[in-house]
C-alpha positions in Angstrom: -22.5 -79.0 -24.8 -25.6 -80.7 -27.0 -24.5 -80.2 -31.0 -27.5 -78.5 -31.3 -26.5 -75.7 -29.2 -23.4 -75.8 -31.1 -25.2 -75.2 -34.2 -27.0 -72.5 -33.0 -24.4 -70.7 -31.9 -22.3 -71.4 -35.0 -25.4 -70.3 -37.1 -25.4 -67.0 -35.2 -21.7 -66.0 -34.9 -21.9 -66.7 -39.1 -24.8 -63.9 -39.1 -22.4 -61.6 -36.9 -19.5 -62.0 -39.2 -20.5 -58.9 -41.8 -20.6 -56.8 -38.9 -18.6 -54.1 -37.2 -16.3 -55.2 -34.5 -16.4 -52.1 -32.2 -19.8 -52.3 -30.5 -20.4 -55.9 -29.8 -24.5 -56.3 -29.5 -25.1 -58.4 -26.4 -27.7 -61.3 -28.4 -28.0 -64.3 -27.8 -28.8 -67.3 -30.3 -32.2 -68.8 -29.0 -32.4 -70.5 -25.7 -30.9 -74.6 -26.3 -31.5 -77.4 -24.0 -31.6 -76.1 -20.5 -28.7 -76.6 -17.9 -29.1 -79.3 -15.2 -30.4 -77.5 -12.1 -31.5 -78.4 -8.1 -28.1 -80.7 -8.4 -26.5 -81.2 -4.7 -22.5 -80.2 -5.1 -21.6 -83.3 -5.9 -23.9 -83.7 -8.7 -22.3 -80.7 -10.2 -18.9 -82.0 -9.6 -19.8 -85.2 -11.9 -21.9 -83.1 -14.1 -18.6 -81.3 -15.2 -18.2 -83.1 -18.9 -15.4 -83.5 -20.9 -17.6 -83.5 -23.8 -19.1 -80.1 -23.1 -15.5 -78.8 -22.6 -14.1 -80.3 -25.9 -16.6 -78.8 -27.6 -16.8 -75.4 -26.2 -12.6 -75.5 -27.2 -13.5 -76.6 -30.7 -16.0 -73.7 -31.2 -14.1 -71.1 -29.6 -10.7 -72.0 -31.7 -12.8 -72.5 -34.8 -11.2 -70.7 -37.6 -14.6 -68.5 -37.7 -13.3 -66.7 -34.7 -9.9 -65.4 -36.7 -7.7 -65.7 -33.7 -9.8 -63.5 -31.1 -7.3 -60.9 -32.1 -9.0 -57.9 -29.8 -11.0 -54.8 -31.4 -11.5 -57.3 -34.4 -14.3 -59.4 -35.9 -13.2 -62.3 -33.6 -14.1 -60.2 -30.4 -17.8 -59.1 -31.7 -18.2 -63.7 -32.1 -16.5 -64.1 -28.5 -18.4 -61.8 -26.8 -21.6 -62.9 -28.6 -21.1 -66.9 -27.7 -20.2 -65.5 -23.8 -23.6 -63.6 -23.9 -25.3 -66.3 -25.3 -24.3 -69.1 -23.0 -24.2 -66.9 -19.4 -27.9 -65.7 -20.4 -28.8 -69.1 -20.3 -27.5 -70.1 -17.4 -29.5 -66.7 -15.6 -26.2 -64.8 -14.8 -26.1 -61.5 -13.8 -24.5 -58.8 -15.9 -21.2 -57.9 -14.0 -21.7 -53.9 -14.7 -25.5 -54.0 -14.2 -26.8 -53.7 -17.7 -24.2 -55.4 -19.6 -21.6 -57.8 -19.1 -19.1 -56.3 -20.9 -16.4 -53.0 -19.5 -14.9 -51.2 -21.7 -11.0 -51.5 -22.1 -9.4 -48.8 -23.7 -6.2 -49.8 -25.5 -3.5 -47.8 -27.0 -1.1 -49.6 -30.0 2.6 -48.2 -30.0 5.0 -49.3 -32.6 8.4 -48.1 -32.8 10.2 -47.6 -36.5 12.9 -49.9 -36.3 15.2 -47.5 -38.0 17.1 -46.4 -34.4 20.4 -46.8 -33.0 21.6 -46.1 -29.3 24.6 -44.5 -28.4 26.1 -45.6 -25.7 29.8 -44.5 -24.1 31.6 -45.1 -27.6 29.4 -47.8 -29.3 26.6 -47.8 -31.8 24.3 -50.6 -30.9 21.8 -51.4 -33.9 18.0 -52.1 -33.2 17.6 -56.5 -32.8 21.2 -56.8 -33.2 22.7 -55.4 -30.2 19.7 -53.9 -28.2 15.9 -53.4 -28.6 14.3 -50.0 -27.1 10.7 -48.6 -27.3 8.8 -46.1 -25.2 5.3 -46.1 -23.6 4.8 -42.3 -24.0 1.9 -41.5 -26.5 4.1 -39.2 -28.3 5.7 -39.1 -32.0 9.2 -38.9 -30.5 10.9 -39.8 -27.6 15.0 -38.2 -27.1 17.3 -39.5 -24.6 20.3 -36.6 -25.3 23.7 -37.7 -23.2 22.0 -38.9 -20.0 24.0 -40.2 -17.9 24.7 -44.0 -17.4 24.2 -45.4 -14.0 24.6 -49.4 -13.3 22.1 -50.2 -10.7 22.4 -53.8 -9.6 19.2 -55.9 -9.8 17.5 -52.4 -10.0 15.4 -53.7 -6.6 13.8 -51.6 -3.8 12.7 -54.1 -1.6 12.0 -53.4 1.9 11.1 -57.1 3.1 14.1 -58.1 1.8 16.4 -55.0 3.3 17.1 -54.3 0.0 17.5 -50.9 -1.8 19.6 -50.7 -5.2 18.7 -47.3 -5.2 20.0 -46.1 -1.7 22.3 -44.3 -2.6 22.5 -42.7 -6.0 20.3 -40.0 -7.1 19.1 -41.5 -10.8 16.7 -38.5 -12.2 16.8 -38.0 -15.7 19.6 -40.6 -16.1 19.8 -43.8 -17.8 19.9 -47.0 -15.4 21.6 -50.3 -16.4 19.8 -53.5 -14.6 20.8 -57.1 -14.1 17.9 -59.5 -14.9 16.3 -61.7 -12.3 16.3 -61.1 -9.3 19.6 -61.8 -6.4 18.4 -65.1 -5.5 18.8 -67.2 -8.7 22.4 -67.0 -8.2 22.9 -66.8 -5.1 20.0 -69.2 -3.6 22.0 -69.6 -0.1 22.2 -66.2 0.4 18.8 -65.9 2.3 17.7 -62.8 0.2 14.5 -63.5 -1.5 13.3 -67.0 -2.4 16.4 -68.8 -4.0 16.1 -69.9 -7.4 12.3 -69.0 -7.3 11.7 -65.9 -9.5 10.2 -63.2 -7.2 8.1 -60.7 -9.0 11.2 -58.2 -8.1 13.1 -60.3 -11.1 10.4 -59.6 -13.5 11.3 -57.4 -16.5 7.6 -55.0 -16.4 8.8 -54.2 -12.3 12.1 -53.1 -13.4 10.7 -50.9 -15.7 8.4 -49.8 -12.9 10.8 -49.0 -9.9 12.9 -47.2 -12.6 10.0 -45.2 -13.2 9.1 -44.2 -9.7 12.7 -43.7 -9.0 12.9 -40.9 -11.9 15.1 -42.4 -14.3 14.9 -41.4 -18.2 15.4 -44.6 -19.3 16.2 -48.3 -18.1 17.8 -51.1 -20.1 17.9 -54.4 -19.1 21.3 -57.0 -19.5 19.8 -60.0 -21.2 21.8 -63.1 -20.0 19.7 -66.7 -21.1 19.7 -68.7 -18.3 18.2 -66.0 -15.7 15.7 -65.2 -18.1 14.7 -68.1 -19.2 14.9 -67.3 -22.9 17.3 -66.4 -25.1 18.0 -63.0 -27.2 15.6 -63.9 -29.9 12.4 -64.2 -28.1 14.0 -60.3 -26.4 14.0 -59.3 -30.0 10.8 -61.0 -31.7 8.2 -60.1 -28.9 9.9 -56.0 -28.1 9.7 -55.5 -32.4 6.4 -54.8 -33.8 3.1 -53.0 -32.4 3.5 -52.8 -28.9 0.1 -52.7 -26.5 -0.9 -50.9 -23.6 -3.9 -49.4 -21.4 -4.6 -45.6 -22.6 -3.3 -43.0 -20.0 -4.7 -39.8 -19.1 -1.1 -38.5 -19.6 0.3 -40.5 -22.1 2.1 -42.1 -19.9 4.6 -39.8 -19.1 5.2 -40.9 -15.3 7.4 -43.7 -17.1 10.3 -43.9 -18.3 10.9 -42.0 -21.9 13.0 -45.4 -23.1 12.8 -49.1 -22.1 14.6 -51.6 -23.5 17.1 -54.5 -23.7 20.9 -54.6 -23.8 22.3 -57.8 -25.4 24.9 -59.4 -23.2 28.1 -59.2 -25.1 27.2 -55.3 -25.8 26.9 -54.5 -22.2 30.2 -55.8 -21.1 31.8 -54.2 -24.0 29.6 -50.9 -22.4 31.4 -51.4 -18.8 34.7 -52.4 -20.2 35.0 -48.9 -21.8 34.0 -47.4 -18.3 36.7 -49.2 -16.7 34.7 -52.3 -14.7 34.5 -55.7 -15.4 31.1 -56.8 -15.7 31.4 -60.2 -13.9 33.3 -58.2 -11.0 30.2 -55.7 -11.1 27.5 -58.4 -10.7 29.3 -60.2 -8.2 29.3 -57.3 -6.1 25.6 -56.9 -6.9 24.5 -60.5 -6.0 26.6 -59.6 -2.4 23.6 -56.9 -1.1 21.8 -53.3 -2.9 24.5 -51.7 -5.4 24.9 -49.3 -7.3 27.9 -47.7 -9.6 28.2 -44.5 -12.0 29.5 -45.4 -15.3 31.0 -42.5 -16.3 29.6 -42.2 -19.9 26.5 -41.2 -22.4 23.3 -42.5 -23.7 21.4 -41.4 -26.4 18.7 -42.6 -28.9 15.9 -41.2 -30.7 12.6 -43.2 -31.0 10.1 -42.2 -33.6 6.6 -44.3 -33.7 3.6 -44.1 -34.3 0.6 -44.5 -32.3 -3.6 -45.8 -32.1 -6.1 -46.1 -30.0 -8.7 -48.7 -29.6 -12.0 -50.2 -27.7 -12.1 -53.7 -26.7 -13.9 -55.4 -23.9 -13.8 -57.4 -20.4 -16.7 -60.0 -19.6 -18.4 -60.3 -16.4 -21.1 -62.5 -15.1 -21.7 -63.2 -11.8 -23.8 -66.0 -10.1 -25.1 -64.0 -7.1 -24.3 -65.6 -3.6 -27.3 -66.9 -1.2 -26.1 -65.1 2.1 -23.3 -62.8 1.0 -23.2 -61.4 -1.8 -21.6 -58.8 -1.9 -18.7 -60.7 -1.5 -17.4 -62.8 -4.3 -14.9 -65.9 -5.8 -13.3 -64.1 -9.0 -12.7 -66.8 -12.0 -10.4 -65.4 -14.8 -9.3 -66.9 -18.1 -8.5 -64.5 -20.7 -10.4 -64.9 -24.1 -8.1 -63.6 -26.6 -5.5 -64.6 -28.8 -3.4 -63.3 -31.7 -5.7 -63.2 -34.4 -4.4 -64.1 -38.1 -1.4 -62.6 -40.0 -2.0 -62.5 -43.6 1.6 -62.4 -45.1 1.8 -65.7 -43.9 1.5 -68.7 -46.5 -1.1 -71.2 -46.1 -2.8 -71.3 -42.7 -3.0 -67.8 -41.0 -5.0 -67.7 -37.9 -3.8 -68.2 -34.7 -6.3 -70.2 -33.5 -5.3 -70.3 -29.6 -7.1 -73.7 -29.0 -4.8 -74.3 -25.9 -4.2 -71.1 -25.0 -6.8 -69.8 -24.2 -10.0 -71.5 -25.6 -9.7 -74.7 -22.9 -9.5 -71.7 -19.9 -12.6 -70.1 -21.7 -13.8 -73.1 -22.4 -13.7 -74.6 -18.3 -15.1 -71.4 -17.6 -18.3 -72.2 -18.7 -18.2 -75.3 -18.1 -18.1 -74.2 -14.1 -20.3 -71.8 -14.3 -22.8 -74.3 -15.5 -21.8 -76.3 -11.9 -22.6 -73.4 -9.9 -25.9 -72.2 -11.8 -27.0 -75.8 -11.3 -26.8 -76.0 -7.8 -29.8 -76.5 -5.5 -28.4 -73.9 -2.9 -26.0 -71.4 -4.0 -23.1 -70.9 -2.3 -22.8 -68.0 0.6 -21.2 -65.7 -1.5 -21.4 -65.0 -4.7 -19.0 -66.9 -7.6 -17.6 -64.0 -10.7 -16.8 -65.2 -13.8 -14.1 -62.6 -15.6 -13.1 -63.0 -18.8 -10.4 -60.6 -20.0 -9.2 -59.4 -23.1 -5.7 -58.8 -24.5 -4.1 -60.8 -22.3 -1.5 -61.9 -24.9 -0.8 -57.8 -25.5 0.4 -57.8 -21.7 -2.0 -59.1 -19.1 -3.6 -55.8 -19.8 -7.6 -56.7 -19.8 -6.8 -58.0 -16.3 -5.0 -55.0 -15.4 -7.4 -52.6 -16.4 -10.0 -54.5 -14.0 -7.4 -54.6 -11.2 -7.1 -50.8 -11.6 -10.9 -50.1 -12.3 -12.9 -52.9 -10.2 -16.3 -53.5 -10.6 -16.3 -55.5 -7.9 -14.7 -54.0 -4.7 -11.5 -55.6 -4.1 -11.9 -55.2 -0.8 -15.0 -57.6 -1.4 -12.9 -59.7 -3.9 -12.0 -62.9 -1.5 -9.8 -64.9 -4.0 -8.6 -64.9 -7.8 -8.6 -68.6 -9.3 -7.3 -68.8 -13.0 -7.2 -70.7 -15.9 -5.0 -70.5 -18.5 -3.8 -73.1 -21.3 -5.4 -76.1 -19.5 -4.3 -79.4 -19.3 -4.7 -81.5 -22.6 -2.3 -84.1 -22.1 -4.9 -86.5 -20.0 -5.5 -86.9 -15.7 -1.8 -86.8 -13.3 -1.1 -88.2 -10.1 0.1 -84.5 -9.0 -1.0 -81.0 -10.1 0.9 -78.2 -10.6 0.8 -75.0 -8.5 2.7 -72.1 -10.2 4.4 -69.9 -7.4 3.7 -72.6 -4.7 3.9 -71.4 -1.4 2.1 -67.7 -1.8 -1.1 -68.0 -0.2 -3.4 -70.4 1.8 -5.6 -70.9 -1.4 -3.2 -74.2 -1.4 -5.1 -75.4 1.6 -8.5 -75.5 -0.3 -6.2 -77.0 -3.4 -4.8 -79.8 -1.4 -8.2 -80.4 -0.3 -9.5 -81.1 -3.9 -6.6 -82.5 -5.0 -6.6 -85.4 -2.4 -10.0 -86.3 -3.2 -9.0 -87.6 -6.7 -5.8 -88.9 -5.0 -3.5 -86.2 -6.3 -1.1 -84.3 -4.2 1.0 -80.6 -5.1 4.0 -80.0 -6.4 6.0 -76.8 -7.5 5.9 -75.8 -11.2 8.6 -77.0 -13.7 10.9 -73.7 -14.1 10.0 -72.2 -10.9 13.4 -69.7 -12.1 11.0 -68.5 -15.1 8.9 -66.6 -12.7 5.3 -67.9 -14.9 3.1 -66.5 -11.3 4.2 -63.0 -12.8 2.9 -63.9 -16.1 -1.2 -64.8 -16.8 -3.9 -63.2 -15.3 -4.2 -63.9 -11.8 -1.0 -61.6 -11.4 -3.2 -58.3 -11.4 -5.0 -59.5 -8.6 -2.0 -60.2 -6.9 -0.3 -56.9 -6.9 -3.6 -55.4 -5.5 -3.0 -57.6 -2.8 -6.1 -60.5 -3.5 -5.1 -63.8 -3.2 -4.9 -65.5 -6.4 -4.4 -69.2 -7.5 -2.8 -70.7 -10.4 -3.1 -74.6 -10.7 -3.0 -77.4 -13.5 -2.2 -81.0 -14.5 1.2 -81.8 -13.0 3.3 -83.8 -15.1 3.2 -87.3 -13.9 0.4 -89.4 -16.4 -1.8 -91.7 -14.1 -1.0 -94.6 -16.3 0.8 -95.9 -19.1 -1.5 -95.3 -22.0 -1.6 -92.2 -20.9 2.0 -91.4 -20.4 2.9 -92.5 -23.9 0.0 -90.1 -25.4 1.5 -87.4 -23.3 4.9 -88.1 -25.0 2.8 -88.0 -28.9 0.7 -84.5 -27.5 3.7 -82.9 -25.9 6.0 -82.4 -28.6 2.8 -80.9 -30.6 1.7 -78.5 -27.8 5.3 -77.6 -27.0 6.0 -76.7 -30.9 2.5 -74.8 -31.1 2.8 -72.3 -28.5 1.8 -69.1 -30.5 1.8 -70.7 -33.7 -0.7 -71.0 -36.4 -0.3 -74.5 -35.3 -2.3 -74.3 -32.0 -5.5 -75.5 -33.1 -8.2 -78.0 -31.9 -7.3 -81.8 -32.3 -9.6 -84.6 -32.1 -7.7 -86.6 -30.7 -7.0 -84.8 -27.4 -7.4 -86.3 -24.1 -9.7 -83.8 -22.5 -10.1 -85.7 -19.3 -7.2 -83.9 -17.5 -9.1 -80.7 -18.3 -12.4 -82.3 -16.9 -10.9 -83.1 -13.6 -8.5 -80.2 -13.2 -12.3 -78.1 -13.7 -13.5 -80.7 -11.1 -10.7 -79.8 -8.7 -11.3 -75.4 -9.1 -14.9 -75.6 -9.3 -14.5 -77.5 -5.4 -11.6 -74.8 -4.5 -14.4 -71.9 -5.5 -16.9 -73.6 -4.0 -15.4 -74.2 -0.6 -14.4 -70.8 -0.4 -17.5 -69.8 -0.8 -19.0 -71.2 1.9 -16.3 -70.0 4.4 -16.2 -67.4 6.8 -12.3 -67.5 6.6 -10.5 -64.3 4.1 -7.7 -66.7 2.9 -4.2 -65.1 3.3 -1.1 -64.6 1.6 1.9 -66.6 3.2 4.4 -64.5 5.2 6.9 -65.2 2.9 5.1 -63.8 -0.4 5.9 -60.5 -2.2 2.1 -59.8 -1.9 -0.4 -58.9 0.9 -3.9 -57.9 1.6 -4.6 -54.4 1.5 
């Protein structure tokens, strides 16, 4: 992007600063250079700069943006640079006469002064267990429900699998294994081996539970199976917890969710009589379930807000069907700034998210540039509080503004690729859909090729944006720089970067650098804007694979 532009837009965002975050105004700063336009695709392709992209990251993690902590100051600035830069590129204005939908948000925080009861111990809040409740209610009781272990707490049809079978868990208080049967038992044939299915995830556990009728559902932390240890359980379940307001507060969940530390829980089923080792082993064998024989209880006091923040949606309107559209998602929030904290407080989120936001744009430019637009249209979403949840992405997933039905593919972009151009690229959840045909495509035209995500065992699919779109059953892609540098000046800055970006994840820390590579973000925007692109000009509906979780509905 020219520095003038930058100016301007700095110079306006300054003049929005005084004002109320709530009702973002939809101006623009006045029009800059024009964007290239009448380019043939692959003019567009090479008109992708890594300049432009650097710079969009440096403004949108510029400290004037405190963070892009939702429902704050930092939101009004976002919204005003997206409005500003999709107006000059002649977007349309995803809900008609705005770009922005309103997300309704609801803040729950828990006093930490709790204890649960459970068969004859006392477990403390942080130390032994952390519990909180969606309901929208001053007080949550669990009084002496019964305790039921319920394996991997999985009803899975595809997979013949039905913890639930044969117990009856209303009202009582269900004890989960984490992950999902596979990760320890890859050669069982059940589910996909040591790759996390979205059955292992902690938020469908908490779901099933739900449907099933339980009270309340805690989950056995154990490291290895989910990928973190008992400190990141504790840190991210203390504090204000997010979610989407509810017309009934909620109260088709459970009243209590929450995690059991390890050594608590087998303390819990020695005092019922059962090992747990023996317990799980018999779980990892097929769908199990046991009856403890003993108590929980816990009362949760909290206290509760609500709040307005906002999704953003352009769209560049397809040339013979447009009605049906390419979704791009990158989520433009962050964690805004804590002021206890000494020194530097703002979360700046220059890797995660401003380079996704920032590629955004940039592609949008590629397709508004085009001679001939592509056959169906090409929608630009970006969310808000994805770092509160994913839940800007699942309020669109549950109130479209584009039909799903009419939504051919999800392709997101989340903390891009800094650390300069690979030989491979990374597909998180490889294997899901036939998006990877498109992606192998564009990858072998800058002589790449695929390859499966680092921690496949981590389940990451299950955790950014595109995942929304995946449980309504559209075909989404998540793809980035794999890990292989293309040459040996760049391999030894990708050792100097890494150890930064690794350290910085959600720190004050994560914060634009000059001397980032950029190039790997150019190219990796290269490669999605051909993936969109080509999809856009086929007849084809891509697919999920028969093997995925997920499918078209």
């Amino acid at each position: 992007m020219p520095i003038k532009s930058s100016i301007l837009i700095i110079a306006t965002l300054g003049c929005l600063a005084a004002c109320s975050p709530p009702a973002p105004q939809e101006q623009s700063p006045a029009p800059a250079t024009p964007a290239a336009s009448n380019l043939s695709f692959e003019q567009a392709y090479q008109n992708v700069s890594d300049d432009a992209l650097r710079e969009y990251t440096r403004i949108i993690s510029a400290d004037e943006f405190e963070g892009r902590l939702p429902t704050t100051v930092g939101e009004t600035k976002m919204l005003a640079l997206l409005t500003a830069e999709f107006d000059k590129l002649g977007a349309t204005k995803g809900t008609g006469d705005s770009y922005l939908q309103a997300v309704e948000l609801t803040e729950i925080t828990a006093d930490p002064n709790m204890s649960l009861r459970i068969g004859g111990q006392t477990l403390m809040y942080k130390e032994h267990m952390v519990a909180s409740t969606k309901h929208e209610k001053d007080q949550v009781t669990l009084d002496a429900s019964d305790v039921v272990f319920v394996g991997y707490g999985i009803n899975a049809p595809e997979y013949d699998w039905n913890d639930y079978a044969n117990i009856d868990v209303k009202g009582k208080t269900v004890i989960i294994l984490v992950n999902d049967p596979g990760f320890e038992n890859p050669d069982s044939g059940k589910f996909q081996g040591t790759t996390m299915t979205y059955y292992g995830r902690w938020t469908y556990k908490y779901e099933e539970a739900s449907r099933q009728g339980a009270a309340a559902a805690f989950i056995i932390h154990e490291t290895e199976p989910a990928s973190y240890g008992w400190s990141v359980v504790a840190n991210s379940w203390s504090g204000p917890q997010y979610g989407l307001v509810s017309p009934n507060g909620n109260a088709d969940r459970v009243s209590v969710e929450g995690w059991l530390m390890n050594e608590s829980a087998q303390n819990m089923f020695l005092e019922s009589g059962f090992y747990f080792e023996k317990l799980k082993a018999k779980a990892l064998q097929g769908p199990f379930s046991q009856d403890l024989g003993i108590k929980a209880s816990i009362t949760i006091n909290s206290t509760s807000k609500q709040s307005t923040s906002y999704n953003f949606l352009a769209t560049i309107p397809g040339s013979e069907r447009p009605d049906e559209h390419i979704m791009y998602t990158a989520h433009w929030d962050h964690l805004g700034k804590d002021t206890s904290l000494e020194g530097d407080q703002i979360y700046n989120g220059a890797h995660d998210n401003a380079t996704g936001v920032a590629a955004s744009i940039e592609m949008a430019k590629a397709f508004a540039s085009l001679d001939k637009k592509p056959a169906r249209s090409v929608s630009f979403l970006l969310v808000t509080a994805e770092e509160q949840g994913l839940l800007g992405s699942q309020y669109y997933a549950e109130h479209p503004v584009i039909p799903l039905a009419k939504t051919v593919a999800n392709l997101n972009m989340d903390a891009l690729n800094i650390l300069g151009k690979t030989e491979d690229v990374k597909v998180i959840g490889r294997g899901k859909s036939e998006l990877e045909d498109y992606l192998q495509k564009a990858a072998k035209r800058q002589h790449r090729y695929l390859v499966d995500e680092d921690r496949p065992q981590a389940g990451s699919y299950y955790r950014s944006d595109h995942f929304n779109f995946a449980k309504q059953g559209v075909p989404a892609l998540n793809a980035k720089g794999g890990s292989i540098a293309i040459d040996e000046e760049t391999a030894q800055y990708r050792k100097r970067t890494k150890v930064i970006v690794t350290g910085c994840y959600h720190q004050v820390c994560d914060q634009f650098r000059e001397k980032w590579d950029f190039s790997g973000i150019q190219e990796d925007t290269q490669m999605l804007f051909e993936v969109g692109y080509d999809i856009a000009n086929d007849d084809k509906w891509p697919q999920w694979s028969a093997t995925s979780e997920f499918q078209r509905r």
